[in-house]
N, C-alpha and C positions, 0 to 999 in steps of 0.2 A: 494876946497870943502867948501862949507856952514857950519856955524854954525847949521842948521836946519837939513843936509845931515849929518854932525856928530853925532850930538846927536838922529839921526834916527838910523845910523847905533852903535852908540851904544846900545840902545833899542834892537837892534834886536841879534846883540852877547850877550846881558845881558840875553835875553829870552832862544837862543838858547844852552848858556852854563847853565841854572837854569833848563831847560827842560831835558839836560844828565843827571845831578846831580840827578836829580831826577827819573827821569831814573833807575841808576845802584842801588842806594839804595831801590827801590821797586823788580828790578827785584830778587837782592838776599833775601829778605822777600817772592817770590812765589815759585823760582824756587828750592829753596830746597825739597819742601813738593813732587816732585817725587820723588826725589834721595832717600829720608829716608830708604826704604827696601834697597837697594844697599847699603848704609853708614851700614844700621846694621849688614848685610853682612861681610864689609870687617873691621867690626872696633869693633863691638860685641853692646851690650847694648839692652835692653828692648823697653817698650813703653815708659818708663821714659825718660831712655838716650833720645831718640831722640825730645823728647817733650822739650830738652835741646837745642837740637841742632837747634830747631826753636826758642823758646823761649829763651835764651842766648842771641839773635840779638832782640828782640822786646823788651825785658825785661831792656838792657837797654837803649835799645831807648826812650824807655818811662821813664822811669829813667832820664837820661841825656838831655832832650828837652827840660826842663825848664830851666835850666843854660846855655844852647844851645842857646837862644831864647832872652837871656839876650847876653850873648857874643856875636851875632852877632847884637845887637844896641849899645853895649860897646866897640870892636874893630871896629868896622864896617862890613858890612854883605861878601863883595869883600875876607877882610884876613882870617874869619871865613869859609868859603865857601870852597879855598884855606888848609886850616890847615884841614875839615874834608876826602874831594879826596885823600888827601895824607896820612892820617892815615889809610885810607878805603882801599888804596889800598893795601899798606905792610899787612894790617890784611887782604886779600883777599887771597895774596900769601901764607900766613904764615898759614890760613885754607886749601888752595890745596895742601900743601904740609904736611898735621897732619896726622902722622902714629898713635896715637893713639882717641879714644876721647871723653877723659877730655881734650885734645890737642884743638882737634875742636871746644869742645864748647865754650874753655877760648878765644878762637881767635874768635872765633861768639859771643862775648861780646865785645870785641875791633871792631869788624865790628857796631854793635849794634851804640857802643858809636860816630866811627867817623860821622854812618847816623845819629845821634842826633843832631851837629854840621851842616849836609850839607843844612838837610830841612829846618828847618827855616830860614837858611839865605839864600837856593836860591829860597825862597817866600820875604824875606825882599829885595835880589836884584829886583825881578819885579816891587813890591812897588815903590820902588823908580826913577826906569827905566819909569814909568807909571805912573805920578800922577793925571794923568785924571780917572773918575770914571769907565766908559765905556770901555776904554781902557784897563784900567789895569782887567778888566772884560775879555775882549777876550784874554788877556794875561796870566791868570789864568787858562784859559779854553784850552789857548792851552800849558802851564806848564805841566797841567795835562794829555797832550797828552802823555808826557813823561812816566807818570805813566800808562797808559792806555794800552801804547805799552810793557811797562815793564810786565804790568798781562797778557797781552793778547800773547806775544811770549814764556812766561815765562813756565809755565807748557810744552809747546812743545819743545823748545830749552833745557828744564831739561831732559826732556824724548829720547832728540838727541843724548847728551852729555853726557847721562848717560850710553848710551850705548856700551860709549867708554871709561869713566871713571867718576865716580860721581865729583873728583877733578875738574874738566873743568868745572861746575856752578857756582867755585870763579877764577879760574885761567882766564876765559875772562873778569873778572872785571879789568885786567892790564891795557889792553889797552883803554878803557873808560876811566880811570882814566887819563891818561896821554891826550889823546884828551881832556877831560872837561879844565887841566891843560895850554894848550896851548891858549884853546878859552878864558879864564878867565882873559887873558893879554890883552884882546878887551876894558873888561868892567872898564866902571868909577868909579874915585875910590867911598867909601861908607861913607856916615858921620859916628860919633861915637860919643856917647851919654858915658864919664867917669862916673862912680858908681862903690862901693864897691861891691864885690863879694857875695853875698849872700850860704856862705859855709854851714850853718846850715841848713837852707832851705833846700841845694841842700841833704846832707847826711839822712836828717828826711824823707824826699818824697823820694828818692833811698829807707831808709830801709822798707819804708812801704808798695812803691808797689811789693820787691821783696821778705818780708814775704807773702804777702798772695798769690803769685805767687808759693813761692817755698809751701803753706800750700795747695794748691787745686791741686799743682804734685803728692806733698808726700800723698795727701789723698788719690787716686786714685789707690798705689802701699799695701795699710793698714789701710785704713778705718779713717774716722774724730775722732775717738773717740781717736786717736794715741799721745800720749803726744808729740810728739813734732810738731805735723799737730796743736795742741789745741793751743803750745806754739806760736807758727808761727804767726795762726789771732791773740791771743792775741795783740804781737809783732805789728802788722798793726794797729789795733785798737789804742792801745796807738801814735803810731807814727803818724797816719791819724791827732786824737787831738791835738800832740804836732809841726804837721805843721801846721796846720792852726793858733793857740795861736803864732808862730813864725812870719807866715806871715805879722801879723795884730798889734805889734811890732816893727820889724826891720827897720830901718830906710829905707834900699833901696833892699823891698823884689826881690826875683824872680817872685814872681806871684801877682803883686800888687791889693792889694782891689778894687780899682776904676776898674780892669777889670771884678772882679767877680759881682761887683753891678751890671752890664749891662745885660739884661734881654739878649738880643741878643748874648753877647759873651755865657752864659751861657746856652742858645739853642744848638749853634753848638758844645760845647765841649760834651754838652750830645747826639747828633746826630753825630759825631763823633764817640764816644764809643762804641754807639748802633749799628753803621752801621759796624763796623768792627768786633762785634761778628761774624756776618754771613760771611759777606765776605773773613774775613781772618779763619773764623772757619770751614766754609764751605770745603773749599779747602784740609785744611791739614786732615778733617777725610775721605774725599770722595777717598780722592788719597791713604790713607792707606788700604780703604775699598773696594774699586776697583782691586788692587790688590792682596790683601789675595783673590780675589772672582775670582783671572788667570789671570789678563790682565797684558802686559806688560808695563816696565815705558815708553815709547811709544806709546803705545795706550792709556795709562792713558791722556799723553800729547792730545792726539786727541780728548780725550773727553771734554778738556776742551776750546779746541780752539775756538769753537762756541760760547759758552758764552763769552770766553773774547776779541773776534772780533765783536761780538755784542754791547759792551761797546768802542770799539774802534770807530767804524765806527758813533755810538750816539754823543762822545765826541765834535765834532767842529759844531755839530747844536744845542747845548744846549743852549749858548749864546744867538744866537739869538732869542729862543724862549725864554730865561729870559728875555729879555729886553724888549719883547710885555707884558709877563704876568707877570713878576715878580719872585722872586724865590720861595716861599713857595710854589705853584701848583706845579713848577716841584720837589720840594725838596719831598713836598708828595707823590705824583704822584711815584717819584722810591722808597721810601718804601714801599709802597704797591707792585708794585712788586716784592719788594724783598719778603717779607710775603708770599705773595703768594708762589713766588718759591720755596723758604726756607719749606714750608706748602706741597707741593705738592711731593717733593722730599723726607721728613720724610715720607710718606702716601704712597711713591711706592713698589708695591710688589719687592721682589728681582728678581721676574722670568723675572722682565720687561728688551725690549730689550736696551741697550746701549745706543742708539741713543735715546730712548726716555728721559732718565738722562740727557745727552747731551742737549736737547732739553729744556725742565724745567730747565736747570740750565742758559740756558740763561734770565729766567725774574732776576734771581739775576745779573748776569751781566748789566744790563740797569741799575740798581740801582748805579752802579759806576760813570759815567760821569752825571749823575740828580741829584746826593745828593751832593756828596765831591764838585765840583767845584765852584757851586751858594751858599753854603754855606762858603767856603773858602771867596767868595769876597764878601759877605755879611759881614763876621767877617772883613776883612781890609776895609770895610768903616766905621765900626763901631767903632772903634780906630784911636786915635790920630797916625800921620806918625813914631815919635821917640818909640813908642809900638808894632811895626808891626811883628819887632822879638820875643818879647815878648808873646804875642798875638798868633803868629802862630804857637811859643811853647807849649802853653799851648792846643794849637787846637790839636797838632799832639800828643803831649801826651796822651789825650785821648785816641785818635785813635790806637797807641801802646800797650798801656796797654788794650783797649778792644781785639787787637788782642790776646795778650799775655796772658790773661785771658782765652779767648776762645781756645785756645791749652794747657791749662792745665787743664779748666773744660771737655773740648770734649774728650780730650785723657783719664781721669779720667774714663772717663764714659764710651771708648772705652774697659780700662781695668778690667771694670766689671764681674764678673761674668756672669752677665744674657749674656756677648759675642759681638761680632763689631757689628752684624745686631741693638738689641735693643740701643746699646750706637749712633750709626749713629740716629736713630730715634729720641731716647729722645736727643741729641745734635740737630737735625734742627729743632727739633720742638720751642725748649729754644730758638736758633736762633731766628725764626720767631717771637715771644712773644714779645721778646726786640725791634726788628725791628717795629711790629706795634706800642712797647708805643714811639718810634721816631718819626711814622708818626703824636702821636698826641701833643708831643714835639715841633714836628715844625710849627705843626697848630698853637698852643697855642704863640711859642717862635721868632716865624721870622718875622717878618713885613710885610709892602703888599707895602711897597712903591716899585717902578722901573721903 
């Protein structure tokens, strides 16, 4: 075999074990949000609890991606990659198997932490697998097939599984795990850029995003005015200042200055956030609200197949329409639809049929393979190659914590008073609002070069 035959087919095991990885860490971020009424079912808890049991996994995912992000250009992306499947996956077992849960949700923070680990580095493996611009372009594009297939089977496969046991949404995470584990002996090893730890960092940005995470749960169960909802943002607020004064200091930050000067990198992190209000918020109020209103977690699953096969089937022709137009058109282009849908679905009556929900929620779906992917390879052209871990931490951070956000202002708002019909309303509507000031983020923040 060639030199050239080799390192093709490494490329191509490097792709196809970054595309599982990312894969199984998406799928368990969707497929929970049918199970939810079945977990409260057999385990007890509120809208709180379960606002837990999703947010426990995003919360410190988003948490944990900066030092994520660092550790895979510090050990190299291959060992990091490697150390997250195999944490993900005992904490996958150790969720199918929680009788109670506080149980669940402590093991849906160890799931959380090892996906913090997995995404950045199986984006710093294609990096590096791909150092052509182009290339690593359609390689990014088809990474995120992984993710695509993860939303898109995800709601139906939850709604399958659940039907037999809500357990079997973590316990089919075994066997991914151990596949990803065996293809991962394909790929080359990973350079590793030695630096100090950045421990301060990592504990200041952990307490701040999961004060104002736990103050917008707790608000929603007793109202803002709650002393310890008050003490909570407090809490973020100070910690928000005392990581950035940290960052801009330490000899060898997690999230170093020269990233955040970049007009570009600081686009996508805020088009990241923005896009994942709706998307990730979308889903968990729609599937609580769909079935308080009779439908089974089954037919919830059906509801949402259209949309997220519409996002599937867009995903491998995105590319090449970036590369005629560039990213910005397409990166606009699906926030507005997302707005729209987002816009359209707050505004339907309840009497409406099913299939018309279904229908509208596919313009949010198109919003998935137009925005995340050309902005993903936008962000690793924009960074030096030993930042690419780094970089795509702080990209997915974002993206976490806006999910993570959006499951404790939506649920907040579902446990209102005024009832699920008005909190579903004023949640898509907020939705959409953030989603449009994206579209004009990206206007402003992305480039036209391509």
């Amino acid at each position: 075999m060639t030199t050239s035959e080799k390192t093709a087919g490494s490329a191509l095991a490097t792709l196809v074990t970054a595309l599982l990885g990312f894969f199984v860490v998406t799928l368990d971020a969707v497929v929970v949000n049918i199970a939810l009424p079945e977990i409260r079912t057999d385990l007890g808890g509120g809208i709180a609890g379960l606002q837990w049991v999703v947010d426990g996994y995003t919360l410190m995912f988003a948490a944990a991606l900066l030092s994520a992000g660092s550790l895979a250009d510090r050990i190299g992306a291959k060992k990091a990659f490697a150390l997250g499947i195999v944490v993900f996956t005992v904490a996958s077992l150790a969720c199918g198997l929680a009788p109670q849960l506080a149980v669940l949700v402590a093991f849906r923070f160890a799931q959380g932490l090892a996906a913090a680990v997995v995404m950045p580095s199986s984006m710093a493996l294609i990096a590096q697998a791909h150092p052509d611009p182009v290339r690593r372009a359609r390689a990014v594009a088809m990474w995120a097939m992984g993710g695509a297939a993860a939303s898109s089977v995800g709601p139906l496969l939850g709604g399958v599984l659940t039907t037999v046991s809500w357990r079997w949404i973590f316990l089919i995470n075994l066997p991914a795990g151990a596949v990803a584990l065996l293809l991962l002996r394909r790929v080359a090893r990973s350079a590793h850029h030695r630096a100090p730890f950045d421990a301060a960092g990592q504990l200041v940005g952990a307490v701040a995003m999961a004060a104002v995470v736990f103050g917008a749960i707790e608000a929603g169960q007793d109202g803002f005015g709650r002393p310890a909802v008050l003490a909570a943002f407090g809490i973020a607020v100070v910690a928000s200042a005392a990581f950035v004064l940290l960052e801009a200091r330490v000899a060898h930050p997690m999230l170093p200055l020269e990233l955040v000067r970049s007009r570009t990198v600081v686009a996508a992190v805020v088009i990241g956030f923005a896009f994942m209000i709706g998307y990730y918020g979308m889903p968990f109020v729609l599937s609580l609200v769909l079935q308080d209103r009779g439908l089974s977690s089954l037919a919830t699953g059906v509801v949402f197949l259209p949309m997220m096969l519409a996002g599937l089937v867009l995903t491998p022709v995105v590319p090449r329409v970036v590369e005629r137009t560039g990213s910005r058109p397409v990166v606009v282009t699906g926030l507005v639809l997302m707005t729209a849908g987002l816009s359209a679905l707050a505004l339907l009556p309840t009497t409406a049929p099913t299939w018309v929900t279904a229908a509208l929620m596919i313009l949010v779906g198109l919003g998935g393979p137009t925005v995340i992917p050309p902005v993903i390879a936008v962000l690793l052209a924009a960074v030096p190659a030993h930042r690419a871990g780094t970089a795509s931490g702080a990209f997915n951070t974002s993206r976490q914590l806006g999910g993570a956000l959006a499951v404790a202002v939506f649920g907040a708002l579902l446990a209102a008073p005024a009832g699920l019909t008005t909190g579903l309303r004023v949640s898509l509507l907020l939705a959409a609002a953030v989603a449009a000031a994206a579209a004009v983020t990206a206007v402003a923040g992305l480039g036209t070069r391509h």
